[in-house]
CHARMM internal coordinates of N, CA and C (Angstrom, degrees):
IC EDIT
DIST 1 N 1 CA 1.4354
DIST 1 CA 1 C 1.5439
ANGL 1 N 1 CA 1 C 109.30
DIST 1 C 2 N 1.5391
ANGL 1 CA 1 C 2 N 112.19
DIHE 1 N 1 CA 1 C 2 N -34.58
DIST 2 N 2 CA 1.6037
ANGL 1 C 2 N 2 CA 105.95
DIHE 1 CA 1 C 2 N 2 CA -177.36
DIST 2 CA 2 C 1.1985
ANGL 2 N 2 CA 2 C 115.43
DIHE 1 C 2 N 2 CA 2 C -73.99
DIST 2 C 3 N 1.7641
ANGL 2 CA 2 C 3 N 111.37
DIHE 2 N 2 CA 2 C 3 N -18.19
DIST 3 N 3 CA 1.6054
ANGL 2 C 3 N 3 CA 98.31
DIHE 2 CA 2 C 3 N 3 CA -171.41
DIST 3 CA 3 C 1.3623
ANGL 3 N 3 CA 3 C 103.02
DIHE 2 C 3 N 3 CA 3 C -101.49
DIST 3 C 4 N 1.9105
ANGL 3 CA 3 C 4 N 138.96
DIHE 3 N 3 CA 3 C 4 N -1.31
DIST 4 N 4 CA 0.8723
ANGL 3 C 4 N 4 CA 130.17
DIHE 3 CA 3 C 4 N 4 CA 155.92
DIST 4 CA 4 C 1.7527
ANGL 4 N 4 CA 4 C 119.43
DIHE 3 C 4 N 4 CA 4 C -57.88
DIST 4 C 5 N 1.1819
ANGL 4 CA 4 C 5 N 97.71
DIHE 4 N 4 CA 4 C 5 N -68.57
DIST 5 N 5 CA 2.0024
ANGL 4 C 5 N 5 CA 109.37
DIHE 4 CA 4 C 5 N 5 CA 163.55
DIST 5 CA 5 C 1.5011
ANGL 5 N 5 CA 5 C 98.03
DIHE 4 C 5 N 5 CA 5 C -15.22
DIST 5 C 6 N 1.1497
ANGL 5 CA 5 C 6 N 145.84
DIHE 5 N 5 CA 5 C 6 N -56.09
DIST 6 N 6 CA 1.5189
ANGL 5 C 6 N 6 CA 135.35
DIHE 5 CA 5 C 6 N 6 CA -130.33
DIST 6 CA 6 C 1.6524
ANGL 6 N 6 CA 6 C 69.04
DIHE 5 C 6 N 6 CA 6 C -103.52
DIST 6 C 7 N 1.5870
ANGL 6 CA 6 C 7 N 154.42
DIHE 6 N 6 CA 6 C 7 N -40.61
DIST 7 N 7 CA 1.0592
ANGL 6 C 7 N 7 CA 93.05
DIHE 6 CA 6 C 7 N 7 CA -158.17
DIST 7 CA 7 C 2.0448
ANGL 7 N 7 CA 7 C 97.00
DIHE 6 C 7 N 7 CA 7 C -129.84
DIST 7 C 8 N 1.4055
ANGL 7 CA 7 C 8 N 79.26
DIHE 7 N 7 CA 7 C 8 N 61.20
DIST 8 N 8 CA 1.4255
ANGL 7 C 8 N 8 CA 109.72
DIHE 7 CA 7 C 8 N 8 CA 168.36
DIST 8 CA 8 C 1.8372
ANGL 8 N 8 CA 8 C 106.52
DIHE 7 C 8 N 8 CA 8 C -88.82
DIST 8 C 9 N 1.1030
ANGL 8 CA 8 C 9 N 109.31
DIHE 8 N 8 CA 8 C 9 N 145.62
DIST 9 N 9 CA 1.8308
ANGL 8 C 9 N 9 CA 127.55
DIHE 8 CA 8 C 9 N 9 CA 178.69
DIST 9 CA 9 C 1.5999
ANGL 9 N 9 CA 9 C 93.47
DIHE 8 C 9 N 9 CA 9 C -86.09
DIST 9 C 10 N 1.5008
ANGL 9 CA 9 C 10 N 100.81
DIHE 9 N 9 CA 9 C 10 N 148.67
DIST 10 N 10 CA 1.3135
ANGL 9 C 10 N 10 CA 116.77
DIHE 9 CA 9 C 10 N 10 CA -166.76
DIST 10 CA 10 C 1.7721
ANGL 10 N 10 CA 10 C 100.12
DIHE 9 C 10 N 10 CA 10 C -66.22
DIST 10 C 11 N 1.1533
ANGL 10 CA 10 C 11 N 110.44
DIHE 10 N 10 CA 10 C 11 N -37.25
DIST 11 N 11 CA 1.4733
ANGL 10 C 11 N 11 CA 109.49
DIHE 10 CA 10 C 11 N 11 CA 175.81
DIST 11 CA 11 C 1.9204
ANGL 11 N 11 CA 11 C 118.45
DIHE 10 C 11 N 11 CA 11 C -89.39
DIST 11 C 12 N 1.0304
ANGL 11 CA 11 C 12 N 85.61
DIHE 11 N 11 CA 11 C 12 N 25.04
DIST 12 N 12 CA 2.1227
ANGL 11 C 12 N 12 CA 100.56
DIHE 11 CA 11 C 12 N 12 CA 161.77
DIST 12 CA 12 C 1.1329
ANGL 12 N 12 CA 12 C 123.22
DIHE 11 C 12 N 12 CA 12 C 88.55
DIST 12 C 13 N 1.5585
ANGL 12 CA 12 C 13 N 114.65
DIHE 12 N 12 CA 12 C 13 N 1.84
DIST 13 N 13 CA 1.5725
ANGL 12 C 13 N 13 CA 126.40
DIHE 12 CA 12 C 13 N 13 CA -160.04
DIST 13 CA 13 C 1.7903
ANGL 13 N 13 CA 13 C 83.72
DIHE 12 C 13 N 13 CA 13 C -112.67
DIST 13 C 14 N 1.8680
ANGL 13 CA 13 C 14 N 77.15
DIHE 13 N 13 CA 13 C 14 N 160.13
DIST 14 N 14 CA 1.8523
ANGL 13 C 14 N 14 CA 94.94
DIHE 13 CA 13 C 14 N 14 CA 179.02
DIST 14 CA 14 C 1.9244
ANGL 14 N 14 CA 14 C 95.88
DIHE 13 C 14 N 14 CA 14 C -100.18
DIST 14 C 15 N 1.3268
ANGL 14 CA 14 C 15 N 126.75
DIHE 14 N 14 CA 14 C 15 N 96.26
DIST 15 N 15 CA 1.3791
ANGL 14 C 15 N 15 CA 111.18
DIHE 14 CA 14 C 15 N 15 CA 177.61
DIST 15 CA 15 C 1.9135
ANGL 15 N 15 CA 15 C 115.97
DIHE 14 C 15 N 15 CA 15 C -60.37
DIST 15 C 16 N 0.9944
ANGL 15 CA 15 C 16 N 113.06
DIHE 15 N 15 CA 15 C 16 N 140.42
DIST 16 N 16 CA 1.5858
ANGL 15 C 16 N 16 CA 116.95
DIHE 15 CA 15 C 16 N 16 CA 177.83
DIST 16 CA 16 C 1.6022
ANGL 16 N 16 CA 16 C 115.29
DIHE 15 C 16 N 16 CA 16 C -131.38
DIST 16 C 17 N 1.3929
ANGL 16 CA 16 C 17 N 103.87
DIHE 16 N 16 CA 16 C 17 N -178.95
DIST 17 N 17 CA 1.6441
ANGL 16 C 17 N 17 CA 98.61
DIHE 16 CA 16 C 17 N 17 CA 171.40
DIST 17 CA 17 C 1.5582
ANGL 17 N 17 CA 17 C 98.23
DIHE 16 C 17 N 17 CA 17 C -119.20
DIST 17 C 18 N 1.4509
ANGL 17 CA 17 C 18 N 125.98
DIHE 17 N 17 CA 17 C 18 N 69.36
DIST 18 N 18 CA 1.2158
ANGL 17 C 18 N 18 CA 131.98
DIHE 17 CA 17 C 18 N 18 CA 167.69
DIST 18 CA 18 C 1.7283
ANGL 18 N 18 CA 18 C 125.70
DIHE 17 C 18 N 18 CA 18 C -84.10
DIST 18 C 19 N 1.1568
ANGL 18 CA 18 C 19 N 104.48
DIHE 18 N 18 CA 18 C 19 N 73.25
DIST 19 N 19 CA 1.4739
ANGL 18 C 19 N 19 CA 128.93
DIHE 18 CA 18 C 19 N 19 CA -162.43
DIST 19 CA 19 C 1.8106
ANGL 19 N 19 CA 19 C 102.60
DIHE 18 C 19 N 19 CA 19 C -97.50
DIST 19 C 20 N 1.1367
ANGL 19 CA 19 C 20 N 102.58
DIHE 19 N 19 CA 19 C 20 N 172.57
DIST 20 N 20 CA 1.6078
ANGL 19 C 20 N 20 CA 127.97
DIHE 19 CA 19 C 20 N 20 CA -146.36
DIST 20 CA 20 C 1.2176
ANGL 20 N 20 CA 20 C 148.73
DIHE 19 C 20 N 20 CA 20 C 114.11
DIST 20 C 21 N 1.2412
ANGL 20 CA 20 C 21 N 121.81
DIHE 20 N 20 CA 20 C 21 N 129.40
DIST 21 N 21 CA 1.8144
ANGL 20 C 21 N 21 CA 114.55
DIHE 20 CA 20 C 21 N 21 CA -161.62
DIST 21 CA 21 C 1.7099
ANGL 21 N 21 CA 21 C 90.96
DIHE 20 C 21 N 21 CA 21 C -84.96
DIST 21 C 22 N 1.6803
ANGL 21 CA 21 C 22 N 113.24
DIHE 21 N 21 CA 21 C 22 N -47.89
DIST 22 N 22 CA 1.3736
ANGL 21 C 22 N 22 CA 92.39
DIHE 21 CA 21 C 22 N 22 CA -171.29
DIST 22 CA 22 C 1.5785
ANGL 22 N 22 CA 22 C 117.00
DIHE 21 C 22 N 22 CA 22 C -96.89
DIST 22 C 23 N 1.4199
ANGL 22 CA 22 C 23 N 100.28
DIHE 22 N 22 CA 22 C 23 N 52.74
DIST 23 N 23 CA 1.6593
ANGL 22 C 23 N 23 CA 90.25
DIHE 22 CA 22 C 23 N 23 CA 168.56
DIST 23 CA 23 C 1.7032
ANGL 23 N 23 CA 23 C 104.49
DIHE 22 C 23 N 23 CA 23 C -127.76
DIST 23 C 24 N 1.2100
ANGL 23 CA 23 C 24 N 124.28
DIHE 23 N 23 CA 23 C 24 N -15.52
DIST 24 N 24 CA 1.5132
ANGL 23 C 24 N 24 CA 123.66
DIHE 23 CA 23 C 24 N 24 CA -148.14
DIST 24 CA 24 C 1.7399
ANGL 24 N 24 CA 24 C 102.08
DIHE 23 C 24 N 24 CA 24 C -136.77
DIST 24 C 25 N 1.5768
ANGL 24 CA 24 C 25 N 103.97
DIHE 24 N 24 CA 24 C 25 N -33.03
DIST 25 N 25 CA 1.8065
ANGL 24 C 25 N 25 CA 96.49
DIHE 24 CA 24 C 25 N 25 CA -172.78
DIST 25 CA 25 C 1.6158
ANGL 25 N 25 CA 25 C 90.68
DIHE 24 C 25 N 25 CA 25 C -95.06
DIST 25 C 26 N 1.0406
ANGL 25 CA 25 C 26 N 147.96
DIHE 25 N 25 CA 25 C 26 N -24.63
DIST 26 N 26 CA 1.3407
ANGL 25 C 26 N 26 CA 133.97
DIHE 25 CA 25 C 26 N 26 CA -177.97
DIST 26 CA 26 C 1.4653
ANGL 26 N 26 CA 26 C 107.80
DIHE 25 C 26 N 26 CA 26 C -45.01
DIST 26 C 27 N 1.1169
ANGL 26 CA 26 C 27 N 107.51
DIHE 26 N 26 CA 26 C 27 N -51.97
DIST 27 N 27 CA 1.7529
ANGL 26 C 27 N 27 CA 121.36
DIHE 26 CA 26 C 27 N 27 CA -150.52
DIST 27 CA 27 C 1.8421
ANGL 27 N 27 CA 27 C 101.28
DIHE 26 C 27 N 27 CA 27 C -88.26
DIST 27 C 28 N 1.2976
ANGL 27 CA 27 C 28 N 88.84
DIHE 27 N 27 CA 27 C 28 N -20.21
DIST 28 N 28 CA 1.7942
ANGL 27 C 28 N 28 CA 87.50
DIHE 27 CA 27 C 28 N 28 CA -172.95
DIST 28 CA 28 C 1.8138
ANGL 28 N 28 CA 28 C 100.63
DIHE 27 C 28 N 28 CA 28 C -87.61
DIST 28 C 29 N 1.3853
ANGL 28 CA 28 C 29 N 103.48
DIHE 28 N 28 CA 28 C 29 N -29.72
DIST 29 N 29 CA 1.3424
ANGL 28 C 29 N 29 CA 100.13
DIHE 28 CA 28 C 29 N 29 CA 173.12
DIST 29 CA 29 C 1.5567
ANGL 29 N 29 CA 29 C 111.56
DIHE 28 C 29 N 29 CA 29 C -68.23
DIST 29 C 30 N 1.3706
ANGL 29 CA 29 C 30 N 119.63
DIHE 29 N 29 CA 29 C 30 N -48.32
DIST 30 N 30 CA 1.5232
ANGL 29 C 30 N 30 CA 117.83
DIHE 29 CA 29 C 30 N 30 CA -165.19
DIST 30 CA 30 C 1.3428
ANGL 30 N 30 CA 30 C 104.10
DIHE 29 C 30 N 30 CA 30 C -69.01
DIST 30 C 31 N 1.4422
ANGL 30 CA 30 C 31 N 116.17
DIHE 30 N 30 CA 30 C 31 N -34.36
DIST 31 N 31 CA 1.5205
ANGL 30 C 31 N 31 CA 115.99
DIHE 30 CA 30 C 31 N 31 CA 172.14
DIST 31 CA 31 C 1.4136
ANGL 31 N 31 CA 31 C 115.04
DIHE 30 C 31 N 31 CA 31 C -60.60
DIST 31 C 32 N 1.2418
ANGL 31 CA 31 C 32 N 128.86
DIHE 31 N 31 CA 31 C 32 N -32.58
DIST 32 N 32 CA 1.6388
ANGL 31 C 32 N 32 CA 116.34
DIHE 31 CA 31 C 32 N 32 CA 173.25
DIST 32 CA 32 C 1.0793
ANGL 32 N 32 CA 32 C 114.18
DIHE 31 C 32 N 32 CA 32 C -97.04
DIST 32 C 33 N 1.3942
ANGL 32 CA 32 C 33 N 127.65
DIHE 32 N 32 CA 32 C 33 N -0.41
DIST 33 N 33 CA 1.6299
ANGL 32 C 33 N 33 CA 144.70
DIHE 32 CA 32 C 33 N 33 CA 139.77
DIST 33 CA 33 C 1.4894
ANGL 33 N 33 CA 33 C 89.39
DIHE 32 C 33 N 33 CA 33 C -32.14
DIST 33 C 34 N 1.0628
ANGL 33 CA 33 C 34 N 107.90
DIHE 33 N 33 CA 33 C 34 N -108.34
DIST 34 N 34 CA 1.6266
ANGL 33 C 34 N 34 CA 130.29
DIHE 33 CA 33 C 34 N 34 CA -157.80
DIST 34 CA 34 C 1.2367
ANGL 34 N 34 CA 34 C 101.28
DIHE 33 C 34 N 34 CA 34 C -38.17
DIST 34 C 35 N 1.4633
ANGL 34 CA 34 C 35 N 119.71
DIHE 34 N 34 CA 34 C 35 N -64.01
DIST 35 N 35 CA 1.6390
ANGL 34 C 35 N 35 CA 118.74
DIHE 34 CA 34 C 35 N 35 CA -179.87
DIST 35 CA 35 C 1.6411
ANGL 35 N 35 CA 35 C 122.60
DIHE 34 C 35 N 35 CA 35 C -56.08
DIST 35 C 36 N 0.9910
ANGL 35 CA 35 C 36 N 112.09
DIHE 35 N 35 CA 35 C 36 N -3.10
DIST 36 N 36 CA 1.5262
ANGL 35 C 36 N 36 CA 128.23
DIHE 35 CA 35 C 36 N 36 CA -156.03
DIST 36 CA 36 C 1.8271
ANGL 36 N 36 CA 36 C 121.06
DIHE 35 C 36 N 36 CA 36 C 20.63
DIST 36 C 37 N 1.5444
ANGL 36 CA 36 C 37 N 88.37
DIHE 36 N 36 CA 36 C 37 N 66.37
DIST 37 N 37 CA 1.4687
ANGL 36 C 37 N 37 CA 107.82
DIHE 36 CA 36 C 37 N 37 CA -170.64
DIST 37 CA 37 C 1.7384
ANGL 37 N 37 CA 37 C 84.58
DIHE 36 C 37 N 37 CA 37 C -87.46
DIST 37 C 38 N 1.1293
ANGL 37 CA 37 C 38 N 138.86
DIHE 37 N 37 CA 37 C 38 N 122.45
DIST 38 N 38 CA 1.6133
ANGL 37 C 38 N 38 CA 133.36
DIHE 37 CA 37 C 38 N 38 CA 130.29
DIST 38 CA 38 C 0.9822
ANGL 38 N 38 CA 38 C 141.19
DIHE 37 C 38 N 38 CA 38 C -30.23
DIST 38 C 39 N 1.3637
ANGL 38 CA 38 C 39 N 147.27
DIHE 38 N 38 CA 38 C 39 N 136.91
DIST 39 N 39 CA 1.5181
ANGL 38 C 39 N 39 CA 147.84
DIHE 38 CA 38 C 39 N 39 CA -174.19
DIST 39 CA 39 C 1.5085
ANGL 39 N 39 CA 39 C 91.94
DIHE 38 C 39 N 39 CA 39 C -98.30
DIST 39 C 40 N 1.4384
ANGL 39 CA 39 C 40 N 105.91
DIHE 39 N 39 CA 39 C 40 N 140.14
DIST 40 N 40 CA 1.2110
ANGL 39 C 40 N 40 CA 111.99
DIHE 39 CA 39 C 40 N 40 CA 162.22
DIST 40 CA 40 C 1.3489
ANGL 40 N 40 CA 40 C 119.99
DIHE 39 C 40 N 40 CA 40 C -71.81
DIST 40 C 41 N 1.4253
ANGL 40 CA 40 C 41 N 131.06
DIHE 40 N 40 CA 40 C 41 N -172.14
DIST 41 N 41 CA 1.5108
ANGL 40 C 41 N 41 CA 113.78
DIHE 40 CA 40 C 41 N 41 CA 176.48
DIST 41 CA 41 C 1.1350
ANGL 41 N 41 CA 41 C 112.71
DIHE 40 C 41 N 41 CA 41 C -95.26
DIST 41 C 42 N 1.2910
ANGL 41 CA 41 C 42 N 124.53
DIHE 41 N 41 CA 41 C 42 N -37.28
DIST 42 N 42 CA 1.8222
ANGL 41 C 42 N 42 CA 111.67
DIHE 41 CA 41 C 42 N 42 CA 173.39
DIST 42 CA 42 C 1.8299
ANGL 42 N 42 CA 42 C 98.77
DIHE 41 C 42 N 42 CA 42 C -73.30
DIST 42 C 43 N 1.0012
ANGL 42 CA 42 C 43 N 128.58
DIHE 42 N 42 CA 42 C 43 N -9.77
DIST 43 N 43 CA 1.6153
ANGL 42 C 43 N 43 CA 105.59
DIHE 42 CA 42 C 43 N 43 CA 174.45
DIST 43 CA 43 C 1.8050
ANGL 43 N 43 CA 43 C 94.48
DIHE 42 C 43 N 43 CA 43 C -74.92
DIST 43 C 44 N 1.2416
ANGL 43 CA 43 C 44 N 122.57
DIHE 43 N 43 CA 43 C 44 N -35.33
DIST 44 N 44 CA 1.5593
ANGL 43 C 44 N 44 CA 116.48
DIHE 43 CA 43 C 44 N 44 CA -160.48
DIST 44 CA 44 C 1.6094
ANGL 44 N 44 CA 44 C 91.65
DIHE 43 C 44 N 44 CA 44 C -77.15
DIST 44 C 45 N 1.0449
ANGL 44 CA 44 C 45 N 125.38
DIHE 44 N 44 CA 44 C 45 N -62.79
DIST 45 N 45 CA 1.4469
ANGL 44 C 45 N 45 CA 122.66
DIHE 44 CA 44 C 45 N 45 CA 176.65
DIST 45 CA 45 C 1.4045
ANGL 45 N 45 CA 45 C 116.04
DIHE 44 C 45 N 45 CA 45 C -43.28
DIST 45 C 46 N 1.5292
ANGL 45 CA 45 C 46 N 118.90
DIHE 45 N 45 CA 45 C 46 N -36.71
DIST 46 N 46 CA 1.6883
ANGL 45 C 46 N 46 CA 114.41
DIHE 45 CA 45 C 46 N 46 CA 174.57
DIST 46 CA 46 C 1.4782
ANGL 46 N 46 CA 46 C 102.54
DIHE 45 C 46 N 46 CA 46 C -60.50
DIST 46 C 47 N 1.4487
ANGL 46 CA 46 C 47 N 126.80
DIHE 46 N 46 CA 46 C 47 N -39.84
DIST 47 N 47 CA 1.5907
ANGL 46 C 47 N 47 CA 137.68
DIHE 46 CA 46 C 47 N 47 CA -154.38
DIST 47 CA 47 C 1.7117
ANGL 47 N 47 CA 47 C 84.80
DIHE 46 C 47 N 47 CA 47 C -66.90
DIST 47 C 48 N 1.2429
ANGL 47 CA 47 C 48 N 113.89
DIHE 47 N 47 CA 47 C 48 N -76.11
DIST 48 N 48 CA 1.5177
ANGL 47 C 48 N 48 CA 128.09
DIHE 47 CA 47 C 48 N 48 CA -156.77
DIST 48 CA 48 C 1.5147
ANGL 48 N 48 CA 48 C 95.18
DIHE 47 C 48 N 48 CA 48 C -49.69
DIST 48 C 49 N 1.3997
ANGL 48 CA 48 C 49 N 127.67
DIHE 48 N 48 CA 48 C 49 N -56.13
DIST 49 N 49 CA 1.3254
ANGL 48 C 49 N 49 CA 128.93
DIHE 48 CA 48 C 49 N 49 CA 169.30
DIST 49 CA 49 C 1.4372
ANGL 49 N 49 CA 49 C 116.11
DIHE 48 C 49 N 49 CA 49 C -27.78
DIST 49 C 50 N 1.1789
ANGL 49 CA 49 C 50 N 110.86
DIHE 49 N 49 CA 49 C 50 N -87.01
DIST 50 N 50 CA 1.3634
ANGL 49 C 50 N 50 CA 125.74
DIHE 49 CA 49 C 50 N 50 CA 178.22
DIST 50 CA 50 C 1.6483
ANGL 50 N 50 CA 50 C 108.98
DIHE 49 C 50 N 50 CA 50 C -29.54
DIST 50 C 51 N 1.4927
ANGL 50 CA 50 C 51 N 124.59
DIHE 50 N 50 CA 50 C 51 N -75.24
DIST 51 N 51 CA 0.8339
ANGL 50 C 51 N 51 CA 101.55
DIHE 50 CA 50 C 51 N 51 CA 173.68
DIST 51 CA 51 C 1.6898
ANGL 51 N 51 CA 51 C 154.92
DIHE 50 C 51 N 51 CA 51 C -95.87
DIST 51 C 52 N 1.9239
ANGL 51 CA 51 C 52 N 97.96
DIHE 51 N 51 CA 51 C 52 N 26.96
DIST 52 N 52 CA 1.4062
ANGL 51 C 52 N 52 CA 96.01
DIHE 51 CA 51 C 52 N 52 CA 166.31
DIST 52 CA 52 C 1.8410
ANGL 52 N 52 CA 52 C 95.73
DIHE 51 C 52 N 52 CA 52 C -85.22
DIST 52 C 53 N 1.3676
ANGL 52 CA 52 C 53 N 143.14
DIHE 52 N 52 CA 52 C 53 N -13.53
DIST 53 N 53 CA 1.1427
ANGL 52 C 53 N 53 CA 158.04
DIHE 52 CA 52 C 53 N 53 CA -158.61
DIST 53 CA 53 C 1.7604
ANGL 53 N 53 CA 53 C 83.79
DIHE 52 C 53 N 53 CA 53 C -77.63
DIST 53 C 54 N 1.5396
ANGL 53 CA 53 C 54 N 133.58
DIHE 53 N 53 CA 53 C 54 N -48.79
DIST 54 N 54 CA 1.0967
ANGL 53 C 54 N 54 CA 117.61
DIHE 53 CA 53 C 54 N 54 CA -142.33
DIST 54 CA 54 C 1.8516
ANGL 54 N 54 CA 54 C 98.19
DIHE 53 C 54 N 54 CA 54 C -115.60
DIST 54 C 55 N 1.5472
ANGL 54 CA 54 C 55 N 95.38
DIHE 54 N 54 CA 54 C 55 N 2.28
DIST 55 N 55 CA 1.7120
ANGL 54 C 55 N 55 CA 103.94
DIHE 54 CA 54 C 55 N 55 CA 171.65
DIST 55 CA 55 C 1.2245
ANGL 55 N 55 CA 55 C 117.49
DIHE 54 C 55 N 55 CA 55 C -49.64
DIST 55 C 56 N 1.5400
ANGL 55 CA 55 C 56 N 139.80
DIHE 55 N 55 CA 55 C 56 N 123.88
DIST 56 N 56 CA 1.2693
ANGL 55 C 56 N 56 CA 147.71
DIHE 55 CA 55 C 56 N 56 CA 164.66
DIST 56 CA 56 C 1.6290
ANGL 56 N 56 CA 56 C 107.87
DIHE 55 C 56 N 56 CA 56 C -52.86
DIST 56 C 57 N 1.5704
ANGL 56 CA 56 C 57 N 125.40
DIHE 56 N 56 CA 56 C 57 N 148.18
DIST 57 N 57 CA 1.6288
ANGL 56 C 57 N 57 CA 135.11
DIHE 56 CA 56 C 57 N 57 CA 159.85
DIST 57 CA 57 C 1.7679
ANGL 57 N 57 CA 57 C 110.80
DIHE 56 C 57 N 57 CA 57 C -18.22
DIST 57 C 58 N 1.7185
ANGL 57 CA 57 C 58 N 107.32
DIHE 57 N 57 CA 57 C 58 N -55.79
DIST 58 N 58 CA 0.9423
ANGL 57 C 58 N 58 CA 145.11
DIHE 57 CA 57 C 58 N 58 CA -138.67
DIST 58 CA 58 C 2.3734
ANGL 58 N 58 CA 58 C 99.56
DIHE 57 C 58 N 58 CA 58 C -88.63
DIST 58 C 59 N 1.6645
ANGL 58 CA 58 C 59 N 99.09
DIHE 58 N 58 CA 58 C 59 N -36.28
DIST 59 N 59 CA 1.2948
ANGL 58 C 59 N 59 CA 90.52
DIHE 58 CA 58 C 59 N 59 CA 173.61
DIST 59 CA 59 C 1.2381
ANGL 59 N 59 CA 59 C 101.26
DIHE 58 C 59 N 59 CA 59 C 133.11
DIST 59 C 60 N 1.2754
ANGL 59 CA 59 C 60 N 116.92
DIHE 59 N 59 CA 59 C 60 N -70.94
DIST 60 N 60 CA 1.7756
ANGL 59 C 60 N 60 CA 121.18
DIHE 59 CA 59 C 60 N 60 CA 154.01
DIST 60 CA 60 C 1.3528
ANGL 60 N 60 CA 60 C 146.52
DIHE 59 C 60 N 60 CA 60 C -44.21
DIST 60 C 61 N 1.2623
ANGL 60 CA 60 C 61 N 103.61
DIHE 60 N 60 CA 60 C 61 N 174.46
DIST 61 N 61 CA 1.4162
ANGL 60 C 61 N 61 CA 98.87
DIHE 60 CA 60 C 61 N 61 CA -178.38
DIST 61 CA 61 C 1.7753
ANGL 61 N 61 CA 61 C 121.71
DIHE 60 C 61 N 61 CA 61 C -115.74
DIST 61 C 62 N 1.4030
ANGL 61 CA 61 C 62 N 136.27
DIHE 61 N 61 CA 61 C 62 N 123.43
DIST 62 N 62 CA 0.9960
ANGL 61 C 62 N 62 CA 121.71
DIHE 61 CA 61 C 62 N 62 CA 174.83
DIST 62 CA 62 C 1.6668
ANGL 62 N 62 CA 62 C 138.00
DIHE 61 C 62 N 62 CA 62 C -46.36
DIST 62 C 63 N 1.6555
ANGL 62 CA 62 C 63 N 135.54
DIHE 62 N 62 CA 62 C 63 N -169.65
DIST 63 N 63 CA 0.9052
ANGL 62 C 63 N 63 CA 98.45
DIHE 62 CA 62 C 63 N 63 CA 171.37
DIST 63 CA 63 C 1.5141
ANGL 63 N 63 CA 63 C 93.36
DIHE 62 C 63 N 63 CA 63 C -120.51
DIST 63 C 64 N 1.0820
ANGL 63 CA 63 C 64 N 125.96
DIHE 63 N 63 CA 63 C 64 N 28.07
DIST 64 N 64 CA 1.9067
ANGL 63 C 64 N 64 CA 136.20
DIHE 63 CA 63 C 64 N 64 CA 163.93
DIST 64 CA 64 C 1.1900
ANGL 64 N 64 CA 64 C 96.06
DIHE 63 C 64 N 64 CA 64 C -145.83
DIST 64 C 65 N 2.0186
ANGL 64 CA 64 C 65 N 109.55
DIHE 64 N 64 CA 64 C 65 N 156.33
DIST 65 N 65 CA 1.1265
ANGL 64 C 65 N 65 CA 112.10
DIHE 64 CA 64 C 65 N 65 CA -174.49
DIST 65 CA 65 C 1.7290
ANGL 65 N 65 CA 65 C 80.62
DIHE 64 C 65 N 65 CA 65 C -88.90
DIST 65 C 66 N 1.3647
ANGL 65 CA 65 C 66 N 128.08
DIHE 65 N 65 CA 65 C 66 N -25.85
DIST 66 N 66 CA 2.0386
ANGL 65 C 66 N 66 CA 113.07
DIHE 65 CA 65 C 66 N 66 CA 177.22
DIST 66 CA 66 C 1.2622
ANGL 66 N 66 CA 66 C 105.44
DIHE 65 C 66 N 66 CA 66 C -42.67
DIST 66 C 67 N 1.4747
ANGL 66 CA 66 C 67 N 151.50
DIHE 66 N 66 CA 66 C 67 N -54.10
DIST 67 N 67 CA 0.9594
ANGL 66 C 67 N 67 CA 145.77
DIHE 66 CA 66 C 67 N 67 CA -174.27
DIST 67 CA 67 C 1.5581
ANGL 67 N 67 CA 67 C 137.68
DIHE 66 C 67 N 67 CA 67 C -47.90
DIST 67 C 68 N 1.7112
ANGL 67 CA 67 C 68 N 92.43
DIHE 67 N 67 CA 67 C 68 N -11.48
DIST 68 N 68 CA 1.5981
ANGL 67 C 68 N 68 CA 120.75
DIHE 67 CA 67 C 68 N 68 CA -178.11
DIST 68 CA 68 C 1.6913
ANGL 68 N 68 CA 68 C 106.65
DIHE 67 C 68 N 68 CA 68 C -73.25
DIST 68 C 69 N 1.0784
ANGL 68 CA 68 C 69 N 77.74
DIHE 68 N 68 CA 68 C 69 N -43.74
DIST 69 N 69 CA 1.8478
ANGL 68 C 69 N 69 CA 98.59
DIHE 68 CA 68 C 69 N 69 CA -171.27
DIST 69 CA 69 C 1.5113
ANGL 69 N 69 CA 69 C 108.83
DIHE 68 C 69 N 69 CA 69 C -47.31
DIST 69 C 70 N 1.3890
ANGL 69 CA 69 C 70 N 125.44
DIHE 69 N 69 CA 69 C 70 N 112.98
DIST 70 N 70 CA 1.9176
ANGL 69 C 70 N 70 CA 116.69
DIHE 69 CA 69 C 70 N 70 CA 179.83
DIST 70 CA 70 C 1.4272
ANGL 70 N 70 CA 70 C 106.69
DIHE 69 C 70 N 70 CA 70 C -105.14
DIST 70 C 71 N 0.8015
ANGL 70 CA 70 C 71 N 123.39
DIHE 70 N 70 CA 70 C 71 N 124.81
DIST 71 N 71 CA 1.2719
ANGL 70 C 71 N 71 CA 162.18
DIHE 70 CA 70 C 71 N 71 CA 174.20
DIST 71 CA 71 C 1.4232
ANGL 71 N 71 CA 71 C 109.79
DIHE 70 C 71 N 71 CA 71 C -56.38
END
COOR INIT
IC SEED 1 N 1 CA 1 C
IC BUILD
């Protein structure tokens, strides 16, 4: 527990690099689907950003942004 604490964010969260188009924007979209929460316009423009940014050569999308990385 003490050595988690140390690398806790001053405001209580563990920050990470937990990235992916298909793990996190699906669900946030269908969730304000259903709720009929609105996107603002720079959130919709960040969305579209992000993921023509994370588009593969090929057209698709991976299922980690590590996998982007060529070796």
């Amino acid at each position: 527990m003490q050595f988690y604490s140390t690398l806790q964010t001053e405001d209580g969260h563990w920050a990470n690099d937990y990235g992916g188009p298909l793990f996190l924007m699906p669900g946030l979209v269908i969730t304000a689907y259903i709720t009929g929460t609105p996107f603002t316009e720079p959130e919709r423009l960040e969305m579209i950003r992000y993921l023509t940014n994370q588009q593969n050569d090929d057209g698709g999308w991976g299922l980690y942004e590590l996998y982007r990385v060529k070796i």
